[in-house]
C-alpha positions as CSV (number, residue, x, y, z in Angstrom):
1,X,67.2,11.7,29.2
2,X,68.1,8.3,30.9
3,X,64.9,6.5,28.7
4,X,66.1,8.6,25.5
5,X,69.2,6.9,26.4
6,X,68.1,3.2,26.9
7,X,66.1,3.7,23.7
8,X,68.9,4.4,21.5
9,X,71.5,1.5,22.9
10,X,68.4,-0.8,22.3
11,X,68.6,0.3,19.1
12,X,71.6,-0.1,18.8
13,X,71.9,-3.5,20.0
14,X,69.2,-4.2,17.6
15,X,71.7,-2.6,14.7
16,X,74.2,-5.3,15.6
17,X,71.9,-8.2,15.5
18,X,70.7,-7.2,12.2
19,X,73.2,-5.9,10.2
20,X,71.3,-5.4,7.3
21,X,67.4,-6.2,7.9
22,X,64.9,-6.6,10.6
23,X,61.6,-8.6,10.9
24,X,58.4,-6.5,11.1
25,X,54.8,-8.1,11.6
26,X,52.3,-6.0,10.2
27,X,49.1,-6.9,11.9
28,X,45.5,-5.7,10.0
29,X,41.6,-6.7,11.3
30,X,41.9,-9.9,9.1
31,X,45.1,-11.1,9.1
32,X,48.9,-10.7,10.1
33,X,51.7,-10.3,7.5
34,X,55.5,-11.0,7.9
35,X,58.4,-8.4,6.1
36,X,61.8,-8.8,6.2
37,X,62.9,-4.8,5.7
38,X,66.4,-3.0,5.8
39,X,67.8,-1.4,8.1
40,X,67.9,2.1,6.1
41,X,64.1,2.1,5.2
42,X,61.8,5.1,6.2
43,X,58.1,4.7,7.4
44,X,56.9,5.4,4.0
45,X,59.2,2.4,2.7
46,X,57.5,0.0,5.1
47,X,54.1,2.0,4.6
48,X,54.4,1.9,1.1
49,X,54.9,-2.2,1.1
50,X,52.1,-3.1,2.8
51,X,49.5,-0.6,0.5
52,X,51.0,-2.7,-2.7
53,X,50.8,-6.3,-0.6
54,X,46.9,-4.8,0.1
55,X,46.2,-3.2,-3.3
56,X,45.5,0.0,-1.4
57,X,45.6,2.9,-3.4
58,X,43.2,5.4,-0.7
59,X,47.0,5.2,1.5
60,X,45.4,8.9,3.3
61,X,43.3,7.1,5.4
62,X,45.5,5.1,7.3
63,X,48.9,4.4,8.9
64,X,50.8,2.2,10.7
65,X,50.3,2.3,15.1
66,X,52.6,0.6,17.7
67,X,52.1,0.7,21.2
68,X,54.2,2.3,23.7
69,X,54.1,2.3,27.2
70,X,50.3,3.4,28.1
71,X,50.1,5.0,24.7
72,X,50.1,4.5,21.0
73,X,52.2,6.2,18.5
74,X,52.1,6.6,14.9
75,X,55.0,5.5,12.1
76,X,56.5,8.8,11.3
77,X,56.9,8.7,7.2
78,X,59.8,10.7,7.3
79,X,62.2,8.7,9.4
80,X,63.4,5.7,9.6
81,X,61.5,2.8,11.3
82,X,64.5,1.7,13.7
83,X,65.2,5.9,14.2
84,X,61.9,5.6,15.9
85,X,60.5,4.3,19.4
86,X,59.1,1.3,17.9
87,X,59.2,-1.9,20.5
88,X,62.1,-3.3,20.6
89,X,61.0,-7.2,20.0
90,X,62.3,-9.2,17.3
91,X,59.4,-9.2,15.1
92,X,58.4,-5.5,15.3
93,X,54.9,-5.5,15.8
94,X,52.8,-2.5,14.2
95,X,49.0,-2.5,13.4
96,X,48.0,-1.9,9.9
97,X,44.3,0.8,10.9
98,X,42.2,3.5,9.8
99,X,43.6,6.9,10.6
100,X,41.5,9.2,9.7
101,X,37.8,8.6,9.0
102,X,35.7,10.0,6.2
103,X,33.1,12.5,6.7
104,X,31.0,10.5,4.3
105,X,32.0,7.1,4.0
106,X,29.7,6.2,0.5
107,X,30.8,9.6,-1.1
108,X,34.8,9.4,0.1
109,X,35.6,5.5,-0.4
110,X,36.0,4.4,-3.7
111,X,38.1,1.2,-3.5
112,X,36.0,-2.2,-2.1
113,X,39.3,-2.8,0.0
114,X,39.1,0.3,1.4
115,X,35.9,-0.5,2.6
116,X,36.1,-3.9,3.8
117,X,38.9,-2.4,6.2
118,X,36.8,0.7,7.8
119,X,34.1,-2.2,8.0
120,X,36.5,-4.7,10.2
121,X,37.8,-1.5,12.6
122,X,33.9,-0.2,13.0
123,X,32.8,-3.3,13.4
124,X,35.3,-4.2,16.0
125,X,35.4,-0.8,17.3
126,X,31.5,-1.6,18.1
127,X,31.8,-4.8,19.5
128,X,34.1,-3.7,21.9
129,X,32.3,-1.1,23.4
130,X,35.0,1.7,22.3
131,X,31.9,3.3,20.4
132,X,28.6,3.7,22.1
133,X,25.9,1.7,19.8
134,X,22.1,1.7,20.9
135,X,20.9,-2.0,20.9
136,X,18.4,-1.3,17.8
137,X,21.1,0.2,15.8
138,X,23.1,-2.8,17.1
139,X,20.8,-5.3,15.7
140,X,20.2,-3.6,12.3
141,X,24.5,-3.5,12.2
142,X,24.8,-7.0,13.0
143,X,22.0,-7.7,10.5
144,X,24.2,-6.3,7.4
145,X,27.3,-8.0,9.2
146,X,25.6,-11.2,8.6
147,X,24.2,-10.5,4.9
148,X,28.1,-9.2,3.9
149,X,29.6,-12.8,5.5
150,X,26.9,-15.5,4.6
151,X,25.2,-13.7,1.4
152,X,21.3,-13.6,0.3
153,X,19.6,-15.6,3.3
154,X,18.4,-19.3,2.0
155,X,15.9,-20.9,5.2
156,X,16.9,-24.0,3.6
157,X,21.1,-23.6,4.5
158,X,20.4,-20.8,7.4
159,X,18.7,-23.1,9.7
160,X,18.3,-22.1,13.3
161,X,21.4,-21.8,15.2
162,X,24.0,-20.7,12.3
163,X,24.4,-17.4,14.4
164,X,25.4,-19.2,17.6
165,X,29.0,-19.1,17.4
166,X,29.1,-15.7,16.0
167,X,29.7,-12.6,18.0
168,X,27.2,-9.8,16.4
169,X,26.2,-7.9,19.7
170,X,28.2,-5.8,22.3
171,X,27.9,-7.4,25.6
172,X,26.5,-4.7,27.1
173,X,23.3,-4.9,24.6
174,X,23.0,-8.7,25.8
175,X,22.8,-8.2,29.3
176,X,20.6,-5.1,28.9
177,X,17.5,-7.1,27.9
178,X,15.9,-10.3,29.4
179,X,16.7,-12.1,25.8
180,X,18.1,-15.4,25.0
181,X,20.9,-15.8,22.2
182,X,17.5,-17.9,20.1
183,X,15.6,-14.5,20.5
184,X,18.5,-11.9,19.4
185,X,19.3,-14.6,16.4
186,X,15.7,-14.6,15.7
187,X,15.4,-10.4,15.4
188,X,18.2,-10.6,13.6
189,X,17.5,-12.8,11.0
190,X,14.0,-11.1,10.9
191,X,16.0,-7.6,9.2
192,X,19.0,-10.5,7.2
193,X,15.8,-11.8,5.2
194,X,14.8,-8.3,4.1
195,X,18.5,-7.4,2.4
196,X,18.0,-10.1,0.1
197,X,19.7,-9.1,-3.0
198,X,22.4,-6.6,-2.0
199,X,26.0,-8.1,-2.6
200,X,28.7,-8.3,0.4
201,X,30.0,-4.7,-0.7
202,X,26.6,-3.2,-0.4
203,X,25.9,-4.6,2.7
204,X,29.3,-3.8,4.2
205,X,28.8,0.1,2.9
206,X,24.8,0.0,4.3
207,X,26.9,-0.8,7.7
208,X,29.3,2.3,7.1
209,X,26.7,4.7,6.4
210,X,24.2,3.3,9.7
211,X,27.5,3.2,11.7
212,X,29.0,7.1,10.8
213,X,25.9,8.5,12.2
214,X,26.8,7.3,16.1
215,X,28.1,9.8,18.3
216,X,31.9,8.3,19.1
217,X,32.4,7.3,15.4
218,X,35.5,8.4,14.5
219,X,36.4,10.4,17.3
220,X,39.6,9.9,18.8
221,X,39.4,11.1,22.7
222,X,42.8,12.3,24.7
223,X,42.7,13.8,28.1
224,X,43.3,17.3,29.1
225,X,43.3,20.6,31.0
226,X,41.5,23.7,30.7
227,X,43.2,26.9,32.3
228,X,41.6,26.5,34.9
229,X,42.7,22.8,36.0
230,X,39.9,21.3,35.3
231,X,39.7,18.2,34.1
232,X,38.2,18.1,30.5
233,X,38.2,15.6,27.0
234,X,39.4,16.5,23.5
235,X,38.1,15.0,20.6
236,X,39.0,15.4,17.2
237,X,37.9,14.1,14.2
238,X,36.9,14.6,10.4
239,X,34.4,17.6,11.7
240,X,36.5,19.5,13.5
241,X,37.6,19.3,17.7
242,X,35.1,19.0,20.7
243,X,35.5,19.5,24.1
244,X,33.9,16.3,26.7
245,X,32.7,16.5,30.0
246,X,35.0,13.3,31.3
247,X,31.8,11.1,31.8
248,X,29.8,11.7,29.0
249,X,31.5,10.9,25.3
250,X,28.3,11.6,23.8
251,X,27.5,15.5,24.0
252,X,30.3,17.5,23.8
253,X,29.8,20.8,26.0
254,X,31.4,22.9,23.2
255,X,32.3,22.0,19.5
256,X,34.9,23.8,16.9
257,X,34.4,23.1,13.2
258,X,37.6,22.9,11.4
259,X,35.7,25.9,8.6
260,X,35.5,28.0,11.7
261,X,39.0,27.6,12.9
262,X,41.0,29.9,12.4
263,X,44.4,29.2,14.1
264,X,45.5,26.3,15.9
265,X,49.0,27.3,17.9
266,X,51.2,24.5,20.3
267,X,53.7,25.8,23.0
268,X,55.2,22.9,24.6
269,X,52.1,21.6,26.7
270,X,49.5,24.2,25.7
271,X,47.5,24.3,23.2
272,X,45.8,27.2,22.0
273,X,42.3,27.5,19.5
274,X,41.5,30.5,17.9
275,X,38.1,30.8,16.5
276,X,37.2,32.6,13.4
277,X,34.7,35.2,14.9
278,X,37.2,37.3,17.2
279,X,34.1,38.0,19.3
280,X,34.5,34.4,20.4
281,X,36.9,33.7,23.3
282,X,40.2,31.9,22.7
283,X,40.0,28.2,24.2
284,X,43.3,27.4,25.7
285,X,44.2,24.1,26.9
286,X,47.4,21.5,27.9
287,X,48.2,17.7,28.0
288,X,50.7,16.0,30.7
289,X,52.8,14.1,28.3
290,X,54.7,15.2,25.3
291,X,53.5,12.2,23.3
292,X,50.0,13.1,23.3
293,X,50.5,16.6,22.6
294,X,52.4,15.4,19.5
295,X,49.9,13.0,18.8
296,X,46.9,15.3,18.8
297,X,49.1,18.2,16.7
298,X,49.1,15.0,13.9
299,X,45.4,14.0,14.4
300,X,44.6,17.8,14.1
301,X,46.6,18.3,10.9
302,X,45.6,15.6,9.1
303,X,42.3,16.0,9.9
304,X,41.7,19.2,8.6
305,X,44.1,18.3,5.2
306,X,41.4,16.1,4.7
307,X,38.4,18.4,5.2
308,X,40.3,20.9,3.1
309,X,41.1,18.3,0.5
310,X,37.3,17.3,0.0
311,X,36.3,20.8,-0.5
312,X,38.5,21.2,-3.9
313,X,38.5,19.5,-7.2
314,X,39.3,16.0,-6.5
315,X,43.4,14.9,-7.6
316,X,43.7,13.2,-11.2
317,X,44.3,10.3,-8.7
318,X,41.2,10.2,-7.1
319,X,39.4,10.9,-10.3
320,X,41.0,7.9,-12.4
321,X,40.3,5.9,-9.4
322,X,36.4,6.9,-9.4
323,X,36.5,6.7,-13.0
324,X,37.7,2.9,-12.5
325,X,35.5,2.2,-9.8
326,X,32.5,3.1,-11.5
327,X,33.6,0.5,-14.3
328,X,34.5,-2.2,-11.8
329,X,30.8,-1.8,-10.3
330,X,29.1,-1.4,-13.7
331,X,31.0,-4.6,-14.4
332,X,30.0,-6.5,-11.7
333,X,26.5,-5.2,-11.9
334,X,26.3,-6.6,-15.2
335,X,28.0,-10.1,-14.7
336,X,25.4,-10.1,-11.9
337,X,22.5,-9.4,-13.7
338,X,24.2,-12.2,-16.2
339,X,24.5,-14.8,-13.6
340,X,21.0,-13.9,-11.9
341,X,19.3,-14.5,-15.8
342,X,21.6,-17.6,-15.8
343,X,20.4,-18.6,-12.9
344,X,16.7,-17.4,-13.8
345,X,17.6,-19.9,-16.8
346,X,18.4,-22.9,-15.1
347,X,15.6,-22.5,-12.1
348,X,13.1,-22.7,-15.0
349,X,14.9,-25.7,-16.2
350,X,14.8,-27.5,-13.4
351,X,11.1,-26.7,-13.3
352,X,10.5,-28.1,-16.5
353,X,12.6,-31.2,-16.3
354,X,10.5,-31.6,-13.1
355,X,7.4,-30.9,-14.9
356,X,8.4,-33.4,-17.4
357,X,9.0,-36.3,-15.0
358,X,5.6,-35.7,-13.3
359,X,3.8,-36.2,-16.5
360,X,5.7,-39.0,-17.6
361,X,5.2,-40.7,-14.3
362,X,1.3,-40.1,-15.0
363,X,1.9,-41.2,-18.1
364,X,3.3,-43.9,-17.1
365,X,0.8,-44.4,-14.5
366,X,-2.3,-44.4,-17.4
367,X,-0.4,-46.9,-19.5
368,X,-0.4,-49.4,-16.5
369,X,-4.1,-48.5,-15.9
370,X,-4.5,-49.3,-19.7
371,X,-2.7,-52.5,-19.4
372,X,-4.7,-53.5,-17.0
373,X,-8.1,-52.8,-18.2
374,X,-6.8,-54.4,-21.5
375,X,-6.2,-57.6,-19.3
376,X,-9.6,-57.2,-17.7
377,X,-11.0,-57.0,-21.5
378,X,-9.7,-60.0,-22.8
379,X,-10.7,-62.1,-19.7
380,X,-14.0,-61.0,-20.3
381,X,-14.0,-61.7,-23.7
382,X,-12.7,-64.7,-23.6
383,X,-15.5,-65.9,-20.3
384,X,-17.9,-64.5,-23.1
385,X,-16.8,-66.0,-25.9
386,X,-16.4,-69.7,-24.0
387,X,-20.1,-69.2,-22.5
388,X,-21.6,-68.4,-26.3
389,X,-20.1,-72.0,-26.9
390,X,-21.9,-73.3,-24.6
391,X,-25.0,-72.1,-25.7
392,X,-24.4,-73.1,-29.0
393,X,-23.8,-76.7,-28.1
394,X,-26.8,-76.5,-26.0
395,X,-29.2,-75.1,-28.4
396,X,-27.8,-78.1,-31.4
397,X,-29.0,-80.7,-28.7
398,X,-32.3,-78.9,-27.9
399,X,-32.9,-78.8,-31.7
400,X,-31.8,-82.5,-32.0
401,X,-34.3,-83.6,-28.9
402,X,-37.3,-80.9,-30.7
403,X,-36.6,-83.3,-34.3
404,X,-36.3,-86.5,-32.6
405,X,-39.6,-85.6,-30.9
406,X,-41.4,-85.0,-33.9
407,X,-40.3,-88.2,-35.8
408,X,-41.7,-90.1,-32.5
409,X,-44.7,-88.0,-33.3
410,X,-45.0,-89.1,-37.0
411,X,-44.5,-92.7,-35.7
412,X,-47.5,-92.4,-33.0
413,X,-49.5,-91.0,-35.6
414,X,-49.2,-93.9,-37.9
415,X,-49.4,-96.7,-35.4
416,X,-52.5,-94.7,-34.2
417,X,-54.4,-95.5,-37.1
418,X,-54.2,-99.2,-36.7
419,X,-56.5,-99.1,-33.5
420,X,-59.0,-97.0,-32.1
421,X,-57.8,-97.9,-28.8
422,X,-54.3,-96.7,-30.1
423,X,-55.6,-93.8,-31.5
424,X,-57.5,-92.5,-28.1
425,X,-54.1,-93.8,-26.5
426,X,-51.9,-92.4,-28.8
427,X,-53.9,-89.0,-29.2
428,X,-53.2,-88.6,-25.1
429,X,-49.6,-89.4,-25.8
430,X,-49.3,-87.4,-28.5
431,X,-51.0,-84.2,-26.7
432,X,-48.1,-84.8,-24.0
433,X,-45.5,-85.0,-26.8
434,X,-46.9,-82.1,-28.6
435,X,-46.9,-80.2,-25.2
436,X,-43.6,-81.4,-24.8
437,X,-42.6,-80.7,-28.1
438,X,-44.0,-77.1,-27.5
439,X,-42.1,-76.5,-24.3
440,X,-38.9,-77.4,-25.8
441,X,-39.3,-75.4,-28.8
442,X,-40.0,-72.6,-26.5
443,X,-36.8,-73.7,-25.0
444,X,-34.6,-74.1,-27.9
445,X,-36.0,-70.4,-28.8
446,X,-34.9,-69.1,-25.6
447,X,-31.2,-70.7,-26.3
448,X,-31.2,-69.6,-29.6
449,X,-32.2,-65.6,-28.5
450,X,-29.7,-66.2,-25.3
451,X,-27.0,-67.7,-28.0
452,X,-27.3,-64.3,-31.0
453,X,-26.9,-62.2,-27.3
454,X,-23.5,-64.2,-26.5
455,X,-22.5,-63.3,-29.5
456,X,-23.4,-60.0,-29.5
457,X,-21.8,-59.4,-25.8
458,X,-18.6,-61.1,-27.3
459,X,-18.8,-58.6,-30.3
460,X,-18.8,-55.8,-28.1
461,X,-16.2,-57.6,-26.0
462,X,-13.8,-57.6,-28.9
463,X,-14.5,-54.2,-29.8
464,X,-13.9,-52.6,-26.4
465,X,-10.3,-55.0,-26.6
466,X,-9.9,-53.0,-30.0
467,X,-9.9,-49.9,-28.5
468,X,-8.7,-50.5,-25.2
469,X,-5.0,-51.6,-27.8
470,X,-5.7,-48.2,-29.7
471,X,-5.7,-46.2,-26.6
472,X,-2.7,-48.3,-25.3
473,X,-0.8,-47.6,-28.1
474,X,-2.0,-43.5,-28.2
475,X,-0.5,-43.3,-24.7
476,X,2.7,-45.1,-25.6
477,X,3.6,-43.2,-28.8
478,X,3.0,-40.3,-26.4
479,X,5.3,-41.5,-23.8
480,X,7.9,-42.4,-25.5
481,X,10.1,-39.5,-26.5
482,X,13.3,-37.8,-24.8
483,X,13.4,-35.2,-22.2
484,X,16.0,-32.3,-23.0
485,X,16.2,-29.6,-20.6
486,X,17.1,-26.1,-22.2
487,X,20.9,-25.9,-22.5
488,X,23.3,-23.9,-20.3
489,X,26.4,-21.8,-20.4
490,X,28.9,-23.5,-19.5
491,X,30.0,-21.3,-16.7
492,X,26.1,-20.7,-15.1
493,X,26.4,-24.4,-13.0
494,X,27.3,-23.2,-10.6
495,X,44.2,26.0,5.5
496,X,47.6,26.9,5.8
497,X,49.8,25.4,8.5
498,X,52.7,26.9,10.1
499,X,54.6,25.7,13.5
500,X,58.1,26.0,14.6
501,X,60.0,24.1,17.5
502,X,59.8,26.3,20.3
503,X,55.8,27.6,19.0
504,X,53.8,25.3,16.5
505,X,51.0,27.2,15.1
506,X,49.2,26.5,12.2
507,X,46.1,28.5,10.5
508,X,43.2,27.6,8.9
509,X,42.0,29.7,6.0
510,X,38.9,29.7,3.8
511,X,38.2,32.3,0.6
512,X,34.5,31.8,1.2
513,X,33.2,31.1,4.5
514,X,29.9,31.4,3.7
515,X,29.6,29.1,0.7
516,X,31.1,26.5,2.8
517,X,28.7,26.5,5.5
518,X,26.0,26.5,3.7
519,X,27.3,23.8,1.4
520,X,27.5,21.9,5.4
521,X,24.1,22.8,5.6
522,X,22.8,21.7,2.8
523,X,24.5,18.3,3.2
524,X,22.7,17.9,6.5
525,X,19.2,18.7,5.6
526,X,19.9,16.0,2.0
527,X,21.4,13.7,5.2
528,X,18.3,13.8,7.2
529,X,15.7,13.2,4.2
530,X,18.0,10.1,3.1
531,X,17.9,8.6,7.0
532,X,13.9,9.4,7.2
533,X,13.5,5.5,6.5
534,X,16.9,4.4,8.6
535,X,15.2,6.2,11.3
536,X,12.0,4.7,11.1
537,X,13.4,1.2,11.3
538,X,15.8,1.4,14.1
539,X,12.1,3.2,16.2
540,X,10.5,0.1,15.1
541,X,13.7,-2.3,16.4
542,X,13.2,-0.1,19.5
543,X,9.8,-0.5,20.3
544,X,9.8,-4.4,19.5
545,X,12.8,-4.9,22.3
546,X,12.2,-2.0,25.1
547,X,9.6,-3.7,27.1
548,X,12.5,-6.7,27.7
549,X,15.1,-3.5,28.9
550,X,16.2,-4.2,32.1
551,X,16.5,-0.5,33.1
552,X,18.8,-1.1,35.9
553,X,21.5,-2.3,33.9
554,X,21.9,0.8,31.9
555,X,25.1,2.4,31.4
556,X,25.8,6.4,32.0
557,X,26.6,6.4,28.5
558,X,22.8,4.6,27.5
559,X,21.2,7.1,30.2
560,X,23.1,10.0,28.6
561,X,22.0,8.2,24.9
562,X,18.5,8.3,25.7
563,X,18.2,11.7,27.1
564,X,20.0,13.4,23.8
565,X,17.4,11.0,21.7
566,X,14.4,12.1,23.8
567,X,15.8,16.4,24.0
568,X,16.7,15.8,19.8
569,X,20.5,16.3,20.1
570,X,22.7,14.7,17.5
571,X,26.2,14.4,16.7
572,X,25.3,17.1,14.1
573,X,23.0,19.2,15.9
574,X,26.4,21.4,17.4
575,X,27.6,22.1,13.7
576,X,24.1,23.0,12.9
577,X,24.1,25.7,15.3
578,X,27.0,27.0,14.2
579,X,26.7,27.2,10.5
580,X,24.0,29.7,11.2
581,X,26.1,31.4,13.2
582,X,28.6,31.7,10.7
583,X,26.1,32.8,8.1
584,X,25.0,35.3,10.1
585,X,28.0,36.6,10.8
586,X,28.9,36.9,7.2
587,X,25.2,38.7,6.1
């Protein structure tokens, strides 16, 4: 009475400071948003304002928590915000999260914002331990967690160290395993390269759908009493309620789908579960404090709304919605495969304007090889064409001596007559002149033959300078043209319920029990053929990292973790069991 009290002049006081409005910070997983509301606005108001600020149209899965004392609370709808035991500060602080989770997150969510929140709250959920995550599962996660923040990987910006700063494991996988933050990056990064071409929303749903299947996902855990005092844990979720030994989180001792519940009934502190098959005993149990009893009676209802709700013909809501989405992701499907053939486009572009340059560099390169042996040419011709010349010349004087030779000959001759004496004299000269004479005849010959091959040699010489310049100017016409790469787009750069004050009940009812379960079963056994290949990468995660497990730092929940792994047991395995049960009930 005396904190009902102090709640009530608090509010009060808070009236008087603001006559008309108050301040509210909304808080979400990404970012914090301020409202100025009035005074008369319900929960739904408020509730309302932050959907169309979001763009949220799937509102059923969340709602709007504030803390009070060593408890949370949810904004009731119905009232007003300052009717209710908000905190009292000036901003009121609330936190924007996920209510209730989906039993199949790629089947249920349909808006990308949706998404991208149950993403931030898993992820964070993870990360702080508040759901148990075996390390292979927890590097697979933190895999797509990279691929939906940084994109397809590229070795030439993801160097090394990108992933130092980021926190992608729970601390407890860290100090599990003899590993240093290069080797966790570096198994990491080994399963980021392989989701190359998956878009953020992809990965961030891949994450969902790995993320559902762990044992605390989505289960919300309160403290209780059994009738016989002992000490016990409740969890509800989308499934249905389970019942916790109060050290292990993992296997519940006892499970209640919400198809085989058949009444749910709350007396002040106890609450009361009535099973389908009346052969089964009724489960009673209590909470200490009002608020948690009220809190679970809201958990439990919504819950099972929910698993009601996606057992019918989905709302013309929900339809237009999928109806929309389905065009939004046909959309983007398309503008990607556009910008992939745009980019296809311009990578083959590039590789011909590089092609290009190479062979106009080598082009280039022969030209200057050309030049050169042009160069080379003419010297030579010109050395050739200077020595033929020269032989010329010679072979005029050689000619001239051979003539002047024979006139001294003639002359010998004729004074030879005159005298005998002469004559022998003259006849020994003359054998020395005529021997000279032959020698340079021989001579002169030889200059003449060596003079026709100068000019020969400088023939040739000329011709190879002719088509040396013809092959020069072959390669130039060649070279010289303009290099257009292909053009571009423009835009490619780049149950009934029923409860009263005193006794809230509420029952559960189902026309066909059977076609239900066996509806759950068949989910399960198209769940388990999907996850084959999940399963088979998170053993081969496993086996790369156990022999680094350091098994003395293992947590009860690991231990327990391992044990359910090695016996079989699944979050599923209890709802197995007792769809057959139901089914043979009903045969």
């Amino acid at each position: 009475m005396a904190s009902a009290l102090a709640a009530k002049m608090g509010l009060n006081s808070l009236r008087r400071k603001q006559a008309r409005n108050f301040n509210v910070r909304i808080s979400t997983m990404e970012s914090d948003m301020e409202f100025n509301c009035e005074v008369k606005w319900k929960g739904k108001d408020l509730f309302d304002l932050v959907c169309r600020t979001l763009g949220l149209r799937e509102t059923w899965f969340f709602g709007l928590q504030y803390n009070i004392k060593d408890t949370v609370a949810w904004l009731k709808m119905d009232k007003k915000v300052l009717d209710q035991e908000v905190p009292k500060e000036e901003p009121i602080t609330l936190h924007f999260l996920a209510k209730f989770y989906p039993e199949n997150a790629e089947e249920e969510l349909v808006q990308d914002i949706t998404q991208h929140l149950f993403f931030l709250q898993v992820k964070r959920k993870i990360l702080e331990e508040e759901i148990h995550c075996p390390p292979e599962a927890s590097v697979l996660l933190a895999s797509y967690a990279v691929h939906a923040k940084y994109g397809d990987y590229d070795p030439s910006v993801h160097k090394p160290g990108f992933l130092a700063q980021e926190e992608l494991l729970p601390k407890r996988v860290i100090n599990l395993y003899q590993m240093t933050a290069e080797m966790w990056e570096e198994r990491i990064t080994a399963c980021y390269v392989e989701h190359r071409g998956r878009t953020r929303d992809e990965a961030e749903m891949e994450y969902l759908k790995i993320a559902q299947d762990l044992d605390m996902y989505g289960v919300n855990y309160f403290l209780i009493r059994n009738k016989k005092g002992t000490d016990l844990l409740l969890g509800v979720d989308a499934l249905g309620l389970h019942i916790y030994e109060p050290d292990n989180r993992l296997t519940p001792k006892c499970s209640f789908p919400w198809n085989e519940i058949r009444n749910i009934s709350y007396s002040d502190k106890e609450f009361t579960i009535k099973p389908l098959d009346k052969k089964t005993n009724v489960f009673k149990f209590n909470s200490s404090r009002l608020r948690v009893n009220k809190l679970i009676l809201q958990l439990c209802i919504g819950n099972h709304d929910l698993f009601m709700r996606r057992r019918r013909v989905d709302s013309l809501e929900v339809q237009q919605m999928k109806t929309q989405a389905r065009e939004e992701r046909a959309r983007k499907q398309v503008e990607r495969q556009r910008l992939e053939r745009e980019k296809q486009l311009r990578e083959e572009a590039e590789r011909a304007r590089d092609e290009l340059e190479r062979r106009l560099i080598q082009l280039q390169d022969e030209a200057h090889m050309a030049n050169e042996a042009l160069l080379r040419s003419e010297q030579t011709a010109d050395l050739l064409a200077e020595k033929a010349q020269i032989a010329e010349e010679e072979a005029k004087l050689l000619a001239q001596k051979a003539a002047e030779a024979e006139t001294e000959m003639q002359r010998i001759k004729v004074t030879a007559i005159r005298s005998q004496e002469e004559r022998r004299l003259m006849e020994q000269k003359m054998l020395e002149v005529e021997m000279l004479a032959l020698k340079m005849a021989e001579e002169s010959e030889r200059r003449a033959k060596e003079a026709e091959q100068l000019k020969q040699d400088l023939q040739e010489a000329r011709e190879s300078e002719r088509r040396a310049k013809h092959k020069l100017l072959e390669i130039t016409s060649k070279a010289v043209y303009t290099v257009t790469p292909p053009a571009l787009p423009a835009d490619s750069m780049p149950a009934d319920l029923s409860f009263s004050r005193e006794n809230l009940s509420f029952d559960f009812k189902d026309t066909d029990m059977k076609r239900l379960s066996m509806e759950i079963e068949k989910e399960k056994v198209e769940y388990m053929e999907k996850s084959k290949h999940l399963q088979e990468q998170l053993n081969e995660l496993k086996t790369e990292i156990e022999s680094l497990k350091l098994k003395e730092r293992e947590t009860p929940l690991d231990i327990i973790h391992n044990q359910n792994t090695e016996q079989g047991t699944s979050k599923h395995s209890n709802f197995k069991k007792v769809a057959i049960r139901l089914i043979l009930l009903y045969l």
